[in-house]
Structure formats: C-alpha cells, structure tokens
GUVOLO-627620 format. One record per residue (C-alpha): z negated, y, x; residue in three letters. Coordinates in steps of 0.25 Angstrom, whole numbers, padded with zeros to 4 digits, always signed. Example, Ala and Ser with C-alpha at 12.3 -4.5 7.8 and 13.67 -1.06 7.14 Angstrom:
<recs>
-0031-0018+0049ALA-0029-0004+0055SER
</recs>
This chain:
<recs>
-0358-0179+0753UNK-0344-0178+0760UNK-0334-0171+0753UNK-0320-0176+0753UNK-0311-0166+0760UNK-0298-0162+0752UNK-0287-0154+0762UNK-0277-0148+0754UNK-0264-0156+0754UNK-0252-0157+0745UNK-0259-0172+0740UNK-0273-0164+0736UNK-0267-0153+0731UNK-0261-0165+0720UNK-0274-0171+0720UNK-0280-0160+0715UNK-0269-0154+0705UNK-0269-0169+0701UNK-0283-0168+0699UNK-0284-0155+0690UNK-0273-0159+0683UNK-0279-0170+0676UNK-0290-0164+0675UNK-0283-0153+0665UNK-0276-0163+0659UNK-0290-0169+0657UNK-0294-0159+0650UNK-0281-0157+0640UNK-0283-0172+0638UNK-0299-0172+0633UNK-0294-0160+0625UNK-0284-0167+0616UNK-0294-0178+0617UNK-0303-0170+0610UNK-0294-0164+0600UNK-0287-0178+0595UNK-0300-0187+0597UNK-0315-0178+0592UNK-0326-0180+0600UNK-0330-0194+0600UNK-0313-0197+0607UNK-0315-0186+0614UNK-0328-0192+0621UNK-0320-0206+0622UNK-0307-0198+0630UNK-0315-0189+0638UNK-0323-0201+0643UNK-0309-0209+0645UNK-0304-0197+0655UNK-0317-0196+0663UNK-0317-0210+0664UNK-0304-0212+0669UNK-0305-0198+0678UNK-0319-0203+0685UNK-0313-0218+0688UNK-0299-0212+0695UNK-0309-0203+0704UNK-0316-0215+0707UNK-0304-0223+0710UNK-0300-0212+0719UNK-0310-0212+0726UNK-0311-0227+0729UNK-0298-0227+0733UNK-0300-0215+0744UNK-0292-0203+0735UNK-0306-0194+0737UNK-0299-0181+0734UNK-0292-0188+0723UNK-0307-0194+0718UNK-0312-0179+0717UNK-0302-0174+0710UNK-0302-0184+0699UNK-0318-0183+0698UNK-0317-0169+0696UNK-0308-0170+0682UNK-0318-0182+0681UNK-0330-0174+0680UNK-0322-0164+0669UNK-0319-0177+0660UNK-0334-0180+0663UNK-0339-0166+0657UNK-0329-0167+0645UNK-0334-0182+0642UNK-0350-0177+0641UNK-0344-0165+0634UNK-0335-0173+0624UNK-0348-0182+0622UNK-0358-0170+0619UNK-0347-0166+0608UNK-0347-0179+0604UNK-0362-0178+0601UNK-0361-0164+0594UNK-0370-0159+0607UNK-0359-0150+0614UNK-0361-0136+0613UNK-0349-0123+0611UNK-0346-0121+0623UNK-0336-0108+0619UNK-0344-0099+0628UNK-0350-0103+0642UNK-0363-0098+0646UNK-0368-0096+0633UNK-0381-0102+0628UNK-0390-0113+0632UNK-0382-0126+0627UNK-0389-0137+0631UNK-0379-0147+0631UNK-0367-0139+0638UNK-0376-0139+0649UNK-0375-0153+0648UNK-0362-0153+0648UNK-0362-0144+0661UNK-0372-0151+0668UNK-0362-0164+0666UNK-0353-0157+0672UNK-0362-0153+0685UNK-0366-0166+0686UNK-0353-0176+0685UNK-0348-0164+0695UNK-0357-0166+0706UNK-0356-0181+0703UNK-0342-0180+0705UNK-0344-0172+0718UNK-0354-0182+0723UNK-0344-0194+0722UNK-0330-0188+0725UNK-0335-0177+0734UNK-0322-0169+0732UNK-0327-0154+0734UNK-0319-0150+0723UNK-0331-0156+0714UNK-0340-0146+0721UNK-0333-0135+0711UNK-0334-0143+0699UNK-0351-0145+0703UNK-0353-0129+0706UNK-0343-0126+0694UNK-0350-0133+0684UNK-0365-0131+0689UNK-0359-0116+0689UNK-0358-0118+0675UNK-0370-0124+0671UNK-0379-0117+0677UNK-0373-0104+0671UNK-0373-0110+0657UNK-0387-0114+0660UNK-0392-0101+0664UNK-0383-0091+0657UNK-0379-0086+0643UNK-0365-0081+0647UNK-0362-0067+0653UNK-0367-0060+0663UNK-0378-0069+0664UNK-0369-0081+0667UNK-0360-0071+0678UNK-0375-0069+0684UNK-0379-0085+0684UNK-0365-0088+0689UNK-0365-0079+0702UNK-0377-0082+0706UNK-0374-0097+0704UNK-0362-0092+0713UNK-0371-0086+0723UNK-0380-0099+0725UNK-0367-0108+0725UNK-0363-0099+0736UNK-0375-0102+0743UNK-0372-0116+0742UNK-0359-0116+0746UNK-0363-0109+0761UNK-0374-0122+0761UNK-0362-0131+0759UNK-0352-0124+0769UNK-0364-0123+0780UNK-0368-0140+0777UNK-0359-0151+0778UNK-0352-0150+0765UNK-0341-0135+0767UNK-0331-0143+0758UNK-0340-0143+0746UNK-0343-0129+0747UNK-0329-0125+0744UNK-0330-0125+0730UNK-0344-0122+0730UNK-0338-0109+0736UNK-0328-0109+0726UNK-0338-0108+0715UNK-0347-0099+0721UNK-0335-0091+0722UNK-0329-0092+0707UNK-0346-0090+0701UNK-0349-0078+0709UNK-0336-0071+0707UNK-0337-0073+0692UNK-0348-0069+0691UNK-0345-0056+0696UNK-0332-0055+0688UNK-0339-0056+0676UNK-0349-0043+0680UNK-0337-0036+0687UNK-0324-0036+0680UNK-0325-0023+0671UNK-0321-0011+0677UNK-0312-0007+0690UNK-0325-0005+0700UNK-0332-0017+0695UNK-0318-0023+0698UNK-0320-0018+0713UNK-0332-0024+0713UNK-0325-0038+0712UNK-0317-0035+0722UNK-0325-0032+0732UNK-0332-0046+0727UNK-0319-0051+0731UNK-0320-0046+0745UNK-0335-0052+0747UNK-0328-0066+0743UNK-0317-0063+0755UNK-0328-0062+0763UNK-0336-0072+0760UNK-0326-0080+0761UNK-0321-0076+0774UNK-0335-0078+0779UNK-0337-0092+0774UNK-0323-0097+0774UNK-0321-0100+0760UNK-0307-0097+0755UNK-0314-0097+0740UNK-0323-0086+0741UNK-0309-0079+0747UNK-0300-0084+0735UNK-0308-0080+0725UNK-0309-0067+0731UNK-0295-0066+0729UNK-0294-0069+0714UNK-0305-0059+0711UNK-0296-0048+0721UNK-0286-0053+0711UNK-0292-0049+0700UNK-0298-0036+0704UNK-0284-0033+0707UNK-0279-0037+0693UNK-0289-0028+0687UNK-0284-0015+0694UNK-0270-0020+0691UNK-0270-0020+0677UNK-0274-0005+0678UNK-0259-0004+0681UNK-0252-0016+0676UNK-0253-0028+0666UNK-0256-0040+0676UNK-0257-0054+0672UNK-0257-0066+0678UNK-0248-0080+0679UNK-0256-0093+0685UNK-0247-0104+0691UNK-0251-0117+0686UNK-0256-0125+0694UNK-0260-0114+0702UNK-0269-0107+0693UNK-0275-0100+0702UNK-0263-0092+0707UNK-0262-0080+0698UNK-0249-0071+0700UNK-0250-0057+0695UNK-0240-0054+0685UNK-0238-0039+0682UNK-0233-0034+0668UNK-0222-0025+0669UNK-0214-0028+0657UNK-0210-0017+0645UNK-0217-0025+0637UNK-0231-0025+0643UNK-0230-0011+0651UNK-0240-0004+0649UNK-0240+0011+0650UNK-0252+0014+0652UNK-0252+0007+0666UNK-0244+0015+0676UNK-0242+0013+0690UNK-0239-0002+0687UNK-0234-0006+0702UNK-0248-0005+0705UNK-0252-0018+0699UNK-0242-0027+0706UNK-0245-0017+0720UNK-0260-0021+0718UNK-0259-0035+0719UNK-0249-0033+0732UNK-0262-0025+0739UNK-0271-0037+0734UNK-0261-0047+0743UNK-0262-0038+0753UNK-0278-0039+0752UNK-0277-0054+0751UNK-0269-0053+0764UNK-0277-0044+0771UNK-0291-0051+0768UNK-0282-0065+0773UNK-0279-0059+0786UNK-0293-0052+0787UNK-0299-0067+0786UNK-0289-0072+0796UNK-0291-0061+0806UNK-0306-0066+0805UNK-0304-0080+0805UNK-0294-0080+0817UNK-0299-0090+0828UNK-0308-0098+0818UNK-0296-0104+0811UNK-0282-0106+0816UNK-0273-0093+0810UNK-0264-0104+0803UNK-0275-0108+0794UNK-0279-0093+0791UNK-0267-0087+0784UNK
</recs>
C-alpha cells in the first residue's frame, strides 16, 4: 500500500489547518445539534455531517487532491464514531463515559472498536500517513480500556503497548513503508512517555528521572533519525524544568492558537501574585535560558554527528 507523500509547503500547511479546522467546527456543530435537537436529531445531523465529510474526501480524491482526500477522511472518520455514538444513545445502550479506563463497558468498546476500524479503513483508501496516528491512537485506546481498570494498571498496559508499537515502527522504517512509521513513532512516543509521567512526576529525583528519559529520547532519536522521539524529548525537558522552576517562581504558560503547541513561559512578578516565600526569583527565568542552551547544545552535538551524511543546510 503506497502512501501519499505530503512535503511541507505554504499550500499543505492550509490543507491541513483547513482540515482540523473543520473538524473542530465539526464537533461545535454536533454539539448544538445535540443540545437543540435530543437524540434521535442528533442521530439524523450527525449522519448529515459524516455523510457530507466522506463524499467531499471521495470527490477529492477523484479529482487528484490526495492530501486534500486524507485530510477530509480523517474529520470523516470523527463524524463516523459520533453517528454510532449518537445511535447507541439513541438506543439507551451508551455507557458514562465520565472516566476512561474504568470498567468493562461492553458497548464503549464498541464504540472504540468503531473507531479502529473506520480508521484503518480510512488509511486503506486514502493512504495519507496521517491516518496511521488516528489507527495506533485509537487502537491505543481500546486495548487499554480492554485491558485496564484505570491507574496504574492502564500506565502499565499503555507503555507496554508503546514498547510493541515501537517495535513496529522499526519494522516499518527497515520495509518499504518509513513514511508511515512516522506517526507510528509518534505514538510510540506520546504512549510510552505517559506512561512514565504518570509513575514519575512526584517529587524532584523522580523528576530527574524523567529527564534522563528525555535524554534516552534524544538518543534514540538521534540514532533512528526520527525528529519525534527528539521533540518529545524536549516538551518533557520542558517540564522537568517547569518543575524545578516553580521552587523559585510562579510560572504559567500562554499557548498561541493555532499553534498550540508553542508554549511561552510566563513568570509572575507582579505585587499581586509575589510570593515571599520564594526567593531568588531570577532563577526561574535563568533556568529556562540554560535549557536553550541545552536544546542548542544537543542540536549542535546531532549536527556534528550527522555532518557528511546530510548537507549542513538541512541540519541547523
């Protein structure tokens, strides 16, 4: 099965944003749905949005827009898993699903196994790689809410899931198919990490531990060339910072939308929020500085290895 190859360009990039913008928009229109119309109009709208979401990837498709095609059939599979959803409510079958991971609910594993299956569907007929995260997201999911009951339990099930995705991934980047890997690295990534955060994230040496976590994601990165494992190893550097941090200083965060996932450290200095019980309050601001300079360093230590392989214009 051939992917479709997506280079980053001003025109994808659209595509993309395009793409997750209606499928938010999506989801805030199924939800007044729900509220104005109970549960047999909601059945009715949400099948109307899937409907129309599925025929515009199929149009795309036939008329050459591949990356477009994926796109639409990822927010495609979403409308797919809120029609069964709406229908099982419809029904009086569908669970409380307030907590995850807790219980044996017959049909939320239905619901979820809906989900798997419309994904790899979707993966099979528009082949954009993206749709490799939503199958190893939401098999993630059902297999931990299979074989879990929430807590610890679920952190075990979840990095070992990480562990075999992994081994997965390496099966994928040695065959004929490295582009869908990617996001099965990706997920390998996020599963096995939070995992580990959810065991360590107490005090300041299980903290350390985490960070040094972060390194082994450097490197394996480093060694299988996947930027993911590196990326994530950042954002948990990131927080391991944040938590010594907050010895000295309130530190909060702003997120940039649409680019969530560019947090910016913002320090509370003002008479209001002071605290006086946390001196030497430069030492928050000064912490982050030395974590650049970490990023940097580790940056340059990667280039300095990868020099000869690739041309020093793509390395920095």
């Amino acid at each position: 099965m051939n992917a479709i190859r997506a280079p980053w360009s001003s025109a994808s990039f659209l595509v993309y944003l395009g793409g997750l913008t209606i499928l938010f928009a999506m989801a805030a229109l199924l939800g007044i749905a729900s509220d104005e119309h109970g549960a047999g109009g909601f059945v009715f709208w949400s099948m109307i949005v899937f409907a129309v979401l599925s025929a515009l990837a199929l149009v795309a498709r036939r008329t050459g827009h591949l990356i477009t095609a994926g796109v639409l059939a990822l927010s495609a599979v979403a409308g797919f898993v809120v029609f069964v959803g709406a229908l099982l409510d419809w029904f009086g079958w569908f669970p409380d699903t307030q907590h995850a991971f807790r219980g044996f609910r017959f049909w939320l594993l239905v619901l979820e196994l809906s989900a798997v299956v419309a994904s790899i569907i979707a993966l099979r007929l528009f082949r954009l790689p993206l749709l490799v995260f939503a199958v190893a997201a939401t098999t993630w999911f059902f297999v931990t809410d299979l074989l879990s009951g929430g807590g610890g339990w679920s952190a075990i099930v979840t990095i070992v899931y990480g562990l075999i995705l992994l081994a997965v991934a390496l099966s994928f980047d040695t065959g004929g198919s490295r582009i869908y890997g990617f996001w099965l690295h990706v997920v390998s990534g996020l599963t096995i990490g939070g995992g580990l955060l959810w065991f360590f994230h107490d005090g300041d040496f299980e903290w350390i531990l985490i960070a040094i976590a972060a390194l082994l994601y450097v490197a394996l990165g480093d060694r299988l060339m996947r930027s993911s494992w590196v990326v994530i190893a950042a954002w948990g550097l990131f927080q391991v910072t944040t938590h010594f941090a907050e010895k000295w200083v309130e530190v909060s965060f702003f997120a940039f939308f649409p680019l969530g996932f560019l947090l910016f450290p913002f320090f509370g200095y003002g008479s209001e929020d002071y605290d006086e019980t946390k001196e030497h309050m430069w030492a928050g601001p000064l912490s982050y500085a030395v974590l650049g300079l970490v990023f940097i360093g580790i940056a340059l230590l990667i280039a300095r290895r990868r020099r000869g392989v690739i041309p020093a214009a793509e390395l920095i």
